[in-house]
C-alpha positions in Angstrom: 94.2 50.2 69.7 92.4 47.2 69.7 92.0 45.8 73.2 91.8 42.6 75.2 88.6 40.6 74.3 85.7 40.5 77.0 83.3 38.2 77.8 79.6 39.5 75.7 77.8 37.1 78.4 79.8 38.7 81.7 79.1 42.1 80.4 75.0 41.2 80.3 75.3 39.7 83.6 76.9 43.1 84.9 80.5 40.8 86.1 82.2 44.2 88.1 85.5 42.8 86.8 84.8 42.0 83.1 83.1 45.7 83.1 86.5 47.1 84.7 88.2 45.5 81.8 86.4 48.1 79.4 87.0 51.1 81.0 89.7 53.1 79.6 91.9 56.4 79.9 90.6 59.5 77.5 93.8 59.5 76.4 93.9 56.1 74.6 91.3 56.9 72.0 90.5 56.0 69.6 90.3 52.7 71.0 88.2 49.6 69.5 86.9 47.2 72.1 86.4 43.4 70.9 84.1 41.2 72.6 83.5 37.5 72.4 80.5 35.3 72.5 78.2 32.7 70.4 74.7 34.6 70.9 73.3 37.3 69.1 71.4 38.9 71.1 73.6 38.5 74.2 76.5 40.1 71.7 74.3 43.0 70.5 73.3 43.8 74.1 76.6 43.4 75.6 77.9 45.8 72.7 74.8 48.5 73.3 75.9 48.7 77.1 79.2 48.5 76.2 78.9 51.2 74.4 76.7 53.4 76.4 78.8 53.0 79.3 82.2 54.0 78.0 81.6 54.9 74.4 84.7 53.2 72.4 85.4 54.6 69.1 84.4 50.7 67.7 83.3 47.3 68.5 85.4 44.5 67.7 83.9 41.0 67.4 86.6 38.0 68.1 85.8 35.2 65.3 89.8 34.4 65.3 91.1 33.4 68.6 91.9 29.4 68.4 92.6 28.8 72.7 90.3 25.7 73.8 88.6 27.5 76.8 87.0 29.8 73.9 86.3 27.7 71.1 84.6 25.1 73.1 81.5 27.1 74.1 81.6 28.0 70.2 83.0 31.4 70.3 86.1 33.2 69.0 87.5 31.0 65.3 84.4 28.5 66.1 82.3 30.8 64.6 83.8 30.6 61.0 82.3 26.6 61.2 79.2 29.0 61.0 79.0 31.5 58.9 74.8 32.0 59.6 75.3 32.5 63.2 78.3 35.1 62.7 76.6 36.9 60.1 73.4 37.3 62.9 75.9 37.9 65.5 76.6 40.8 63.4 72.9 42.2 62.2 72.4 41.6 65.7 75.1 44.1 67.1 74.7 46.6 63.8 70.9 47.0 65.0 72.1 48.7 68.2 75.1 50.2 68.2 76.2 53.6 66.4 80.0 52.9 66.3 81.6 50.9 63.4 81.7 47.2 64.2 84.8 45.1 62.9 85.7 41.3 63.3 89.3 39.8 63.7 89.2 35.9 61.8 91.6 33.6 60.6 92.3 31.8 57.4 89.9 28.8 58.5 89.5 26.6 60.8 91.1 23.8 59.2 92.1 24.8 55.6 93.6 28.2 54.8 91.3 28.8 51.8 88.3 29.0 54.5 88.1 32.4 54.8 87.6 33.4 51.1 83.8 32.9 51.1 83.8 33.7 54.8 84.4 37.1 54.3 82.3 37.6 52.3 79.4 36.4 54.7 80.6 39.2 57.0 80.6 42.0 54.7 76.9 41.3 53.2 76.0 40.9 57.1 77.2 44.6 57.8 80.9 44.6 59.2 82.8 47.5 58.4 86.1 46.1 58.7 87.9 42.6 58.7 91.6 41.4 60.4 92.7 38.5 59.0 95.7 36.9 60.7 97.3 34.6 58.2 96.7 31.2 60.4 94.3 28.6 61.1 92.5 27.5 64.3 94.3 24.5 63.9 97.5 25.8 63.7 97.0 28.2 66.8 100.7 30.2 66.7 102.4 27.8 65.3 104.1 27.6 61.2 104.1 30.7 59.7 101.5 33.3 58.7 100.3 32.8 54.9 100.3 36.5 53.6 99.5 35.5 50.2 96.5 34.1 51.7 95.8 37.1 53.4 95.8 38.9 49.9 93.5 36.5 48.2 90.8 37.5 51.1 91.7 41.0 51.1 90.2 40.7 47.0 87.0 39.0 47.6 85.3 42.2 49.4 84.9 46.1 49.6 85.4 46.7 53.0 88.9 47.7 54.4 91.0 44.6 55.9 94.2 44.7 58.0 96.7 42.3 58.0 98.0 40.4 60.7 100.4 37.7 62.0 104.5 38.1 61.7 105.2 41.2 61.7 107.8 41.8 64.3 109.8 44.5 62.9 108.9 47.8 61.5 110.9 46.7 58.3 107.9 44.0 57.4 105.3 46.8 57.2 106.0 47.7 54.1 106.7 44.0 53.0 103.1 42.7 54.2 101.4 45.6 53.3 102.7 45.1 49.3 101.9 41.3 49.6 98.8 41.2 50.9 97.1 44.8 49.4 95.5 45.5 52.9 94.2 48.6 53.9 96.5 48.5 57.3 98.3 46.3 59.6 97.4 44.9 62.7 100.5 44.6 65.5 100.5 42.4 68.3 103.7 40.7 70.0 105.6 43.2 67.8 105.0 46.1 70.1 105.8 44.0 72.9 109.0 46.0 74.9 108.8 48.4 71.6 106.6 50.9 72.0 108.2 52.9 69.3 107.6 50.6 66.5 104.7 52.3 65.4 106.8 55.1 64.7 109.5 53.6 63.5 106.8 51.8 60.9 105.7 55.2 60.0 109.4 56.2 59.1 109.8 52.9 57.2 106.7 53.6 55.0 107.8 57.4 54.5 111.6 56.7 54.0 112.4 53.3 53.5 114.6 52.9 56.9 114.4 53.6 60.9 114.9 57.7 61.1 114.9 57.9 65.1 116.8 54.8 66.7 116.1 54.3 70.4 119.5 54.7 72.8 119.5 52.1 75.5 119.0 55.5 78.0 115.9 56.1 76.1 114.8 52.4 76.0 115.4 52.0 79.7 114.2 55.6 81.0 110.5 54.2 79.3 110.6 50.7 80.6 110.6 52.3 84.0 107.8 54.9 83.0 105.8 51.9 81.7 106.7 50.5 85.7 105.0 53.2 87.3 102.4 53.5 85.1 101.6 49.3 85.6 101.8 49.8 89.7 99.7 52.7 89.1 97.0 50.8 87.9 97.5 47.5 89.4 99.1 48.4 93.2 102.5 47.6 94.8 102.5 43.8 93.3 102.1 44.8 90.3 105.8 44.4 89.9 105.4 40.7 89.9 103.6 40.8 86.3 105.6 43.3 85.3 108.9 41.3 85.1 107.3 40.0 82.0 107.6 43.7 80.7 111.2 44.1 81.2 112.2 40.8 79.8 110.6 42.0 76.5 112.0 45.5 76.7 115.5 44.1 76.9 115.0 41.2 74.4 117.9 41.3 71.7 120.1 43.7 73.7 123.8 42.9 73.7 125.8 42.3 76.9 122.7 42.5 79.0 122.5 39.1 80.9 123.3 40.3 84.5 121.0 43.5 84.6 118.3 41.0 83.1 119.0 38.7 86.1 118.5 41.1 88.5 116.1 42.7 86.9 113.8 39.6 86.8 114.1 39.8 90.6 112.7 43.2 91.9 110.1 43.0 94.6 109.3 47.3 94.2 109.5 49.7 91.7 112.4 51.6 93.7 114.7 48.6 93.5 114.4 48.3 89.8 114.7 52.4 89.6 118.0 52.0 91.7 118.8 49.0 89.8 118.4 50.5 86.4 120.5 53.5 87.4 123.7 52.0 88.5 123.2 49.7 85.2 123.2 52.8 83.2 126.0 54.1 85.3 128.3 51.8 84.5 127.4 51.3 80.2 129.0 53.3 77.5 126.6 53.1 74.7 
C-alpha cells in the first residue's frame, strides 16, 4: 500500500500531525510511504527520520500530483520541469535511507511524450521503481489515461514500473497490464467501497473472470466493519467523514436509493448498524 503523501518540510520541522500521518498498524505492511517536497536535503532528511521512526518497507517520492497548492511551491509534477533537481532529490534520499525508494510521475507536464526521457533521469539517479499514471499535469483527472503512453515509458528503462490511471474494475488488470507491459498496477479510486478488488484482480489474472462475487450481506456486513474501524481511529464524529465511505460502498447497487438516503444521514455508528439491519431485513438478494 502506497499511502497518503506528507509534507518532507513538516516532517524536518517535527509538525506532531504530519508525523501522526506516518504512523501505521503492523498489520498493513508492507506499506510504502510517499513524501513530497522540492529540496534535497530537506527530502533525504525527512526520509532518514521517516524511516528511523516507523521503518516503512519503502519510500515513495510524489513527482505526479498536479493540485495547485502543491505544484506552486515546485513540488509533486513540478518537478518533471526539472529533471536535475529530481534526480538530486533522489541521490539525496538514496544516500540515507536503506529501504527502496520509488517515484509516482505523470506523462509530462504539458505533453504526454514528457516522461520518455524523464524516466530515464530517475533511473540513472538511483530510483528503484517508477508509477506512471497515464495523464498530464495539465490535464489533472480529466480525458482519459494514455496507456499506450504508459507502455512507451515502461521501454525506455530497466527498473520495474506500474501502471496507473483507469482502472476501475478488476476486468482492466489484465487489459492494462497487456497494453502497457508494466511490471504491476497501481489502484486508486478503484478500491474505493471495494475492498475486494484486489482479489477479484487476482482471480481475473488466474482465471479470466470474478471467482468469489460479493453478496450485498457481505458487502454491507464490511462497510460497517470499515465504520468501526474509521471511529476507532478518528472518535465518535468520525461518522461525518465516513458518509463518504458508504456512498462509495453502495455505488452501482440496484434499488438502493432510500437506504442510501438514510444512510447519508447517521449521526453514530449504532444508527447506521440499526439502520443497515432492518435494510437487510427487508431485501431478498
Amino acid at each position: 500500500m502506497f499511502r497518503e503523501m506528507v509534507s518532507a518540510e513538516a516532517v524536518v520541522r517535527g509538525n506532531e500531525k504530519t508525523l501522526g500521518m506516518t504512523a501505521f498498524d503492523e498489520r498493513e505492511r508492507p506499506l510504502i510511504q510517499q513524501i513530497f517536497g522540492a529540496e534535497p536535503h530537506t527530502m533525504a532528511e525527512a526520509a532518514r527520520i521517516i524511516e528511523e521512526k516507523y521503518h516503512p518497507d519503502g519510500i515513495d517520492i510524489n513527482m505526479g500530483c498536479p493540485v495547485y497548492k502543491i505544484v506552486h511551491n515546485f513540488n509533486g509534477a513540478c518537478l518533471m520541469k526539472d529533471h536535475v533537481r529530481a534526480a538530486a532529490i533522489i541521490r539525496a534520499m538514496k544516500a540515507v535511507i536503506t529501504v527502496p525508494l520509488s517515484v509516482k510521475i505523470r506523462l509530462g507536464w504539458s505533453r504526454s511524450d514528457e516522461a520518455l526521457t524523464f524516466i530515464q533521469h530517475l533511473e540513472a539517479a538511483g530510483a528503484d521503481l517508477v508509477t506512471v499514471h497515464g495523464r498530464t499535469k495539465e490535464q489533472g483527472y480529466s480525458g482519459k489515461s494514455d496507456w499506450e503512453m504508459i507502455g512507451r515509458v515502461v521501454k525506455q528503462v530497466q527498473i520495474p514500473v506500474l501502471a496507473n490511471g483507469d482502472v476501475h474494475q478488476p476486468e482492466q488488470v489484465p487489459q492494462i497490464l497487456d497494453v502497457t507491459g508494466a511490471a504491476g498496477v497501481l489502484i486508486a479510486r478503484g478500491a474505493l467501497g471495494n475492498p475486494w478488488f484486489f482479489q477479484h484482480a487476482e482471480e481475473v489474472l488466474a482465471t479470466g473472470s470474478i471467482q468469489t462475487p460479493v453478496s450485498l450481506h457481505e458487502r454491507l456486513t464490511t462497510m460497517l466493519q470499515h465504520a468501526q474501524l474509521h471511529i476507532e481511529h478518528y472518535g465518535e464524529r468520525g461518522i461525518v467523514t465516513f458518509r463518504k465511505h458508504i456512498s462509495w460502498y453502495l455505488k452501482g447497487l440496484v434499488n438502493i436509493k432510500p437506504f442510501r438516503e438514510q444512510a447519508m444521514k447517521v449521526q453514530s455508528l449504532d444508527e447506521l448498524v440499526a439502520l443497515t439491519a432492518h435494510f437487510l431485513t427487508t431485501v431478498v438478494e
